[in-house]
N, CA and C of each residue as an Amber inpcrd file, in Angstrom:
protein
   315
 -11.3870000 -19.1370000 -49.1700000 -10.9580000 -17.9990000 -48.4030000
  -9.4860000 -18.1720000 -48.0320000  -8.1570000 -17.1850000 -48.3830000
  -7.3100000 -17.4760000 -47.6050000  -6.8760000 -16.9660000 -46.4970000
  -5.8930000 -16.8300000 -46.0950000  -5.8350000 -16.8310000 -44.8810000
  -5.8640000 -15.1680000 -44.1100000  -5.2840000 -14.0710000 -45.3120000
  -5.5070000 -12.8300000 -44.9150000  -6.6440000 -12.6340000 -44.7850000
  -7.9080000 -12.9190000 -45.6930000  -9.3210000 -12.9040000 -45.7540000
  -9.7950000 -12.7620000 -44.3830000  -9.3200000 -14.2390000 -43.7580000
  -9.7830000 -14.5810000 -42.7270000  -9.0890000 -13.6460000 -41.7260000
  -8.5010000 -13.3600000 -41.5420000  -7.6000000 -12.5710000 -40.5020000
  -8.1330000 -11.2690000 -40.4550000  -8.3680000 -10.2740000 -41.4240000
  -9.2980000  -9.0520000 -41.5980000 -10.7700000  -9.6990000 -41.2480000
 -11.4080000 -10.6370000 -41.4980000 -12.8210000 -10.8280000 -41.2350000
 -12.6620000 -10.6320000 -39.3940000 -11.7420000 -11.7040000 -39.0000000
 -11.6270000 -11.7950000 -37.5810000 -11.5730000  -9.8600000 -36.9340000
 -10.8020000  -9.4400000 -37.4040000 -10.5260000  -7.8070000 -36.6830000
 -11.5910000  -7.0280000 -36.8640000 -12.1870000  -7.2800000 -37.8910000
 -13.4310000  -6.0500000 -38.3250000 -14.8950000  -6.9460000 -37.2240000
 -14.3620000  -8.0160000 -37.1490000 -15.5860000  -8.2500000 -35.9980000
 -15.3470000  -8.2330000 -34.4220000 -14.1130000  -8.2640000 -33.9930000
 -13.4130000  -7.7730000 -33.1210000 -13.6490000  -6.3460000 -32.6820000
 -13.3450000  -5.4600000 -33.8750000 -13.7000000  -3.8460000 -33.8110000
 -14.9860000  -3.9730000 -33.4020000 -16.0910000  -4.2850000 -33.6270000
 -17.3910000  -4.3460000 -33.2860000 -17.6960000  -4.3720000 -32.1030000
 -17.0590000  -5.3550000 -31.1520000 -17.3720000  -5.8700000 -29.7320000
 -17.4790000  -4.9370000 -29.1460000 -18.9710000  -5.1910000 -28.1100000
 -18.8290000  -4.1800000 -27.0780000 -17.5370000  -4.4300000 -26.0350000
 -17.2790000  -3.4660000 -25.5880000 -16.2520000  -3.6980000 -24.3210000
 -16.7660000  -4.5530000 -23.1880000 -16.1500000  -5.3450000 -22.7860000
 -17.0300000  -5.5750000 -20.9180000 -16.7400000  -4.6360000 -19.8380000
 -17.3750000  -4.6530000 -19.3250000 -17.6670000  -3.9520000 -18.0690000
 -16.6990000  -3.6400000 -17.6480000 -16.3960000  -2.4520000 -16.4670000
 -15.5730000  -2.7920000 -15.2610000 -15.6350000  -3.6530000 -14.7860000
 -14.4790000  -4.5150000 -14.3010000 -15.1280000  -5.5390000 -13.1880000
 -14.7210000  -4.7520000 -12.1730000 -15.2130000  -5.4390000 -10.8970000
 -15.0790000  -4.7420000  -9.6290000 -13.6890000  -4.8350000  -9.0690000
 -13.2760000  -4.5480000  -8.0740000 -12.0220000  -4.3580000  -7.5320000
 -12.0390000  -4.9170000  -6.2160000 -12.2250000  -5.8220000  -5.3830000
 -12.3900000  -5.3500000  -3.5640000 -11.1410000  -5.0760000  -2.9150000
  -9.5030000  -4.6530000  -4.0820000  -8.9780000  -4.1880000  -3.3380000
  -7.9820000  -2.9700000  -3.9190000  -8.4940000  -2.2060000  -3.9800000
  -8.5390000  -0.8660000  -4.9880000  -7.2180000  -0.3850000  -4.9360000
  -5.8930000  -0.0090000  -5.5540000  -4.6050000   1.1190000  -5.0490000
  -4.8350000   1.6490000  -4.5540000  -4.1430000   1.6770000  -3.4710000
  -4.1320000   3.0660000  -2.7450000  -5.4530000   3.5790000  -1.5180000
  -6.1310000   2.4280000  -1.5230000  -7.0100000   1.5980000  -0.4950000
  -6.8330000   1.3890000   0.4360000  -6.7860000   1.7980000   2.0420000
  -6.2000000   0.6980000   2.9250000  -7.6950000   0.0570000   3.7940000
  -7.3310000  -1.1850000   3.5950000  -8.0870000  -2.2390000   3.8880000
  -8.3200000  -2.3680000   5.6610000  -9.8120000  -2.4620000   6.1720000
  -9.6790000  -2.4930000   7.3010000  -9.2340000  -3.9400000   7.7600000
  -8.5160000  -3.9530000   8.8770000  -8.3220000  -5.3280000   9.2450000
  -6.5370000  -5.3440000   9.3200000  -5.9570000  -4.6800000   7.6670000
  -4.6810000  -5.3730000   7.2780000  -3.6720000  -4.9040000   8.3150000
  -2.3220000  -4.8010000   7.7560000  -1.4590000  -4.4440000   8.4820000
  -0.9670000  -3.2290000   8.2030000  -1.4350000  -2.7940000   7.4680000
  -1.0160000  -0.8850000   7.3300000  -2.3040000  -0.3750000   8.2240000
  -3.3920000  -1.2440000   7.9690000  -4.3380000   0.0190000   9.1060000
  -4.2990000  -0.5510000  10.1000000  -3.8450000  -1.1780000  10.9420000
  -2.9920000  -1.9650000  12.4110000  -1.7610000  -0.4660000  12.9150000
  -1.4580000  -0.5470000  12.0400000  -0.0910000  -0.0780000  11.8890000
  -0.2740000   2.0250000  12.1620000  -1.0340000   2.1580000  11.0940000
  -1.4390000   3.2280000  10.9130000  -2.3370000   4.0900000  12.4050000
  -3.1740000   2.6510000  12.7730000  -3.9590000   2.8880000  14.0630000
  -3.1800000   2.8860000  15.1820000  -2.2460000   2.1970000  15.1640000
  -1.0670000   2.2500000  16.2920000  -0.4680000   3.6210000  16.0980000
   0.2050000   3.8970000  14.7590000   0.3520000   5.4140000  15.0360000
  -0.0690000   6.9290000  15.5540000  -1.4150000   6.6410000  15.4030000
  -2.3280000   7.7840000  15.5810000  -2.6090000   7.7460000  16.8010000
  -2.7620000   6.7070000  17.8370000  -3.2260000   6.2110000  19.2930000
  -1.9150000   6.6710000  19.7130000  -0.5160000   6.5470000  19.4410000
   0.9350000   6.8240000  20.0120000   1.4840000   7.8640000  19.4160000
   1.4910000   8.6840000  19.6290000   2.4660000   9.9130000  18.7790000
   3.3940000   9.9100000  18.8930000   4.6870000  10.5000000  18.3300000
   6.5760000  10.2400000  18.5750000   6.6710000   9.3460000  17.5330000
   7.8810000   9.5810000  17.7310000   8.8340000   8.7170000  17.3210000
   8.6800000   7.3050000  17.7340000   8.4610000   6.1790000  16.8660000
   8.6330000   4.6300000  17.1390000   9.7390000   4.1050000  16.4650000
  10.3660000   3.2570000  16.8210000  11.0190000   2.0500000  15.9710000
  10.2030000   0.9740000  15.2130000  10.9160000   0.3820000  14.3890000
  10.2020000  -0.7440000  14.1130000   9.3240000  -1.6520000  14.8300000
  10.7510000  -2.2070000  16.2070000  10.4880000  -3.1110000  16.9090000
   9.3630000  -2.9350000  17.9550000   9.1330000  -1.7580000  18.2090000
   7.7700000  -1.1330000  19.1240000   6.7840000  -1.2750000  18.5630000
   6.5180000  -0.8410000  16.6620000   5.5800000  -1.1410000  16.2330000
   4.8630000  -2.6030000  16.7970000   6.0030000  -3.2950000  15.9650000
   6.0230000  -4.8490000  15.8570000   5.0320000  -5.0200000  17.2300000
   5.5030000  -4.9620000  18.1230000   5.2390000  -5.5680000  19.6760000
   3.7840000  -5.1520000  19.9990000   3.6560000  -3.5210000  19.0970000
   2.0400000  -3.3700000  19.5890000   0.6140000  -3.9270000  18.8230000
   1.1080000  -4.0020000  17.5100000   0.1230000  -4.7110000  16.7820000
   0.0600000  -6.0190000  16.5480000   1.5750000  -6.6520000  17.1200000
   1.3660000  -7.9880000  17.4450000   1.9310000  -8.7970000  15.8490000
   2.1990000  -8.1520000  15.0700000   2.2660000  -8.1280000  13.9040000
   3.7760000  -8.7340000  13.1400000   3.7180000  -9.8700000  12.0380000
   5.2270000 -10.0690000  11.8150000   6.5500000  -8.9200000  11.3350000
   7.4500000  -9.5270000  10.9920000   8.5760000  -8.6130000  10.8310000
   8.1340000  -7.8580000   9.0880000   7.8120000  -8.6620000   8.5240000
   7.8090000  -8.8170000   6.9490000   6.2400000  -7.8700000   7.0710000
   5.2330000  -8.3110000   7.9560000   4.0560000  -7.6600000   7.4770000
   4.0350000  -6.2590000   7.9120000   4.6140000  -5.6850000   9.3090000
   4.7970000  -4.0640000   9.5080000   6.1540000  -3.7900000   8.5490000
   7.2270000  -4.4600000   7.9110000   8.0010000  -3.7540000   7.1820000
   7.1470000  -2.9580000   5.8480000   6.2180000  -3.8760000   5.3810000
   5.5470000  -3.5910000   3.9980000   5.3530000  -2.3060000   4.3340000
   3.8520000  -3.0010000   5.2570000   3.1540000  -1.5680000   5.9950000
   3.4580000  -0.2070000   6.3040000   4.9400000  -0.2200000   6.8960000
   5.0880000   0.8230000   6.6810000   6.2770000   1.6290000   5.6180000
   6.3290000   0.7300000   4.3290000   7.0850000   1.1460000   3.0170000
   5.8540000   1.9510000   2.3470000   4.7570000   0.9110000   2.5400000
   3.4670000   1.4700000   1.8280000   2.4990000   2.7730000   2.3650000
   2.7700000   2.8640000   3.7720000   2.3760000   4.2300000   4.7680000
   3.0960000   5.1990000   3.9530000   4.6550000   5.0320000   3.7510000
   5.7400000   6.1790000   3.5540000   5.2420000   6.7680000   1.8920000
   5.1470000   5.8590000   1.5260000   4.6070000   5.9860000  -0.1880000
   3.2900000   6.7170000  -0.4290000   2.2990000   6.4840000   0.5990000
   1.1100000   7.2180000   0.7580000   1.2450000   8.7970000   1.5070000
   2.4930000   9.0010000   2.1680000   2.6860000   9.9830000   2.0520000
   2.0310000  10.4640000   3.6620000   1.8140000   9.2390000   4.6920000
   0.6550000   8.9940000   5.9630000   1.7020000   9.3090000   7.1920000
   3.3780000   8.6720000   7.0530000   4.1840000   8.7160000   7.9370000
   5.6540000   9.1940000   7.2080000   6.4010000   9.2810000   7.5860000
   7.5130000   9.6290000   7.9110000   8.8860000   9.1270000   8.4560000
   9.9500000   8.8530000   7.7040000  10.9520000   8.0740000   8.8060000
  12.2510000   8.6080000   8.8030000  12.9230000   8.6900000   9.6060000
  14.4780000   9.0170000   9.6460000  15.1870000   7.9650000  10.3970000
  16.6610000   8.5430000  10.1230000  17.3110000   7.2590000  10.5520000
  17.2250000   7.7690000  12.1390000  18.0210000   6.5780000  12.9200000
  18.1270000   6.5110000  14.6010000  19.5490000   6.5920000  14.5090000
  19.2740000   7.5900000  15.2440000  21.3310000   8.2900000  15.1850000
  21.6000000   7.3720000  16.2090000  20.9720000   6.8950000  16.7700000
  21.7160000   6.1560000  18.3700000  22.1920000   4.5890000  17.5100000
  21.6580000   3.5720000  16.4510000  21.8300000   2.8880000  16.0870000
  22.3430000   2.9220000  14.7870000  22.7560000   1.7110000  14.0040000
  23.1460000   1.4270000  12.5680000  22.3060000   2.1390000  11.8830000
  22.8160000   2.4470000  10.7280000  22.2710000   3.4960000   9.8420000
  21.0660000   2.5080000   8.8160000  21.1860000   1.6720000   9.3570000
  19.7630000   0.6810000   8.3740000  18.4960000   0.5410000   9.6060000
  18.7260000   1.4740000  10.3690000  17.4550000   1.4130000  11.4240000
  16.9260000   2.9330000  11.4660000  15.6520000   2.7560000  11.3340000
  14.8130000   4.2100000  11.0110000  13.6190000   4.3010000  12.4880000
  13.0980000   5.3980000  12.4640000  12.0730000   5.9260000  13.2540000
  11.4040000   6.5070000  12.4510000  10.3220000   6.2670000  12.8650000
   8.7850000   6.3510000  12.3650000   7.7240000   7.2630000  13.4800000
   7.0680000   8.3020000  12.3270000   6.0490000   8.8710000  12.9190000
   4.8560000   9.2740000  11.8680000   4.0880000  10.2270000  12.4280000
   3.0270000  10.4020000  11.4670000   3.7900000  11.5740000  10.9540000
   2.8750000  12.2830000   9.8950000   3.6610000  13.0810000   9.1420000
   2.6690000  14.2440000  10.1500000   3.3080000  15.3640000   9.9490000
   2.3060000  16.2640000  11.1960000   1.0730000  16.9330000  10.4630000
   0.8420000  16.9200000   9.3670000  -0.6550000  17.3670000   9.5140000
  -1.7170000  16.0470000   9.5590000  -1.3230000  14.7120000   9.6470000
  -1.9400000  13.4380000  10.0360000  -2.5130000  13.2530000  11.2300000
  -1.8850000  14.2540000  12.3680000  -2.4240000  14.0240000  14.3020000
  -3.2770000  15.0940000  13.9380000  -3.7310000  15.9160000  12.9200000
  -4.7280000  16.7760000  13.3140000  -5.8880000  16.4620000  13.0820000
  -6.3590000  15.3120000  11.9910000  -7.3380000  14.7860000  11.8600000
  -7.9870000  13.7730000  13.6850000
């Protein structure tokens, strides 16, 4: 047998294979996980309405700098909150709220 032989034998039994399964996921896109720091974050929003800063977040969920920054890149992306800048400070500091049809739930 040479070696193309073998190489077509391999694919045509390849083609054959069933697929496997789904495997499961326990942490799906676009998921938010109870416990983490977007639904900390998210729950702090909905309990406080307005305008927050970062640093308010931070202080109420108790939460690091790095883990409410994600949280709420990944809120903004989901489309859950909202941010603008803080005219009173540097233009790399934002305020955060829910987006308004979010307080009606």
């Amino acid at each position: 047998m040479d070696f193309l032989t073998q190489l077509q034998t391999i694919a045509s039994a390849n083609a054959h294979a069933p697929e496997p399964p789904d495997r499961f996921n326990p942490r799906p896109p676009g998921v938010i996980i109870e416990g983490s720091a977007s639904d900390d974050v998210l729950k702090f929003m909905r309990s406080s309405p307005g305008m927050k800063t970062e640093a308010q977040i931070r202080w109420a969920t108790k939460r690091s700098h790095s883990a409410v920054s994600w949280a709420l890149m990944y809120l903004a992306r989901q489309g859950l909150i909202e941010s603008r800048l803080d005219p009173l400070r540097n233009s790399r500091y934002r305020k955060y709220r829910l987006k308004p049809q979010e307080t009606d739930k």
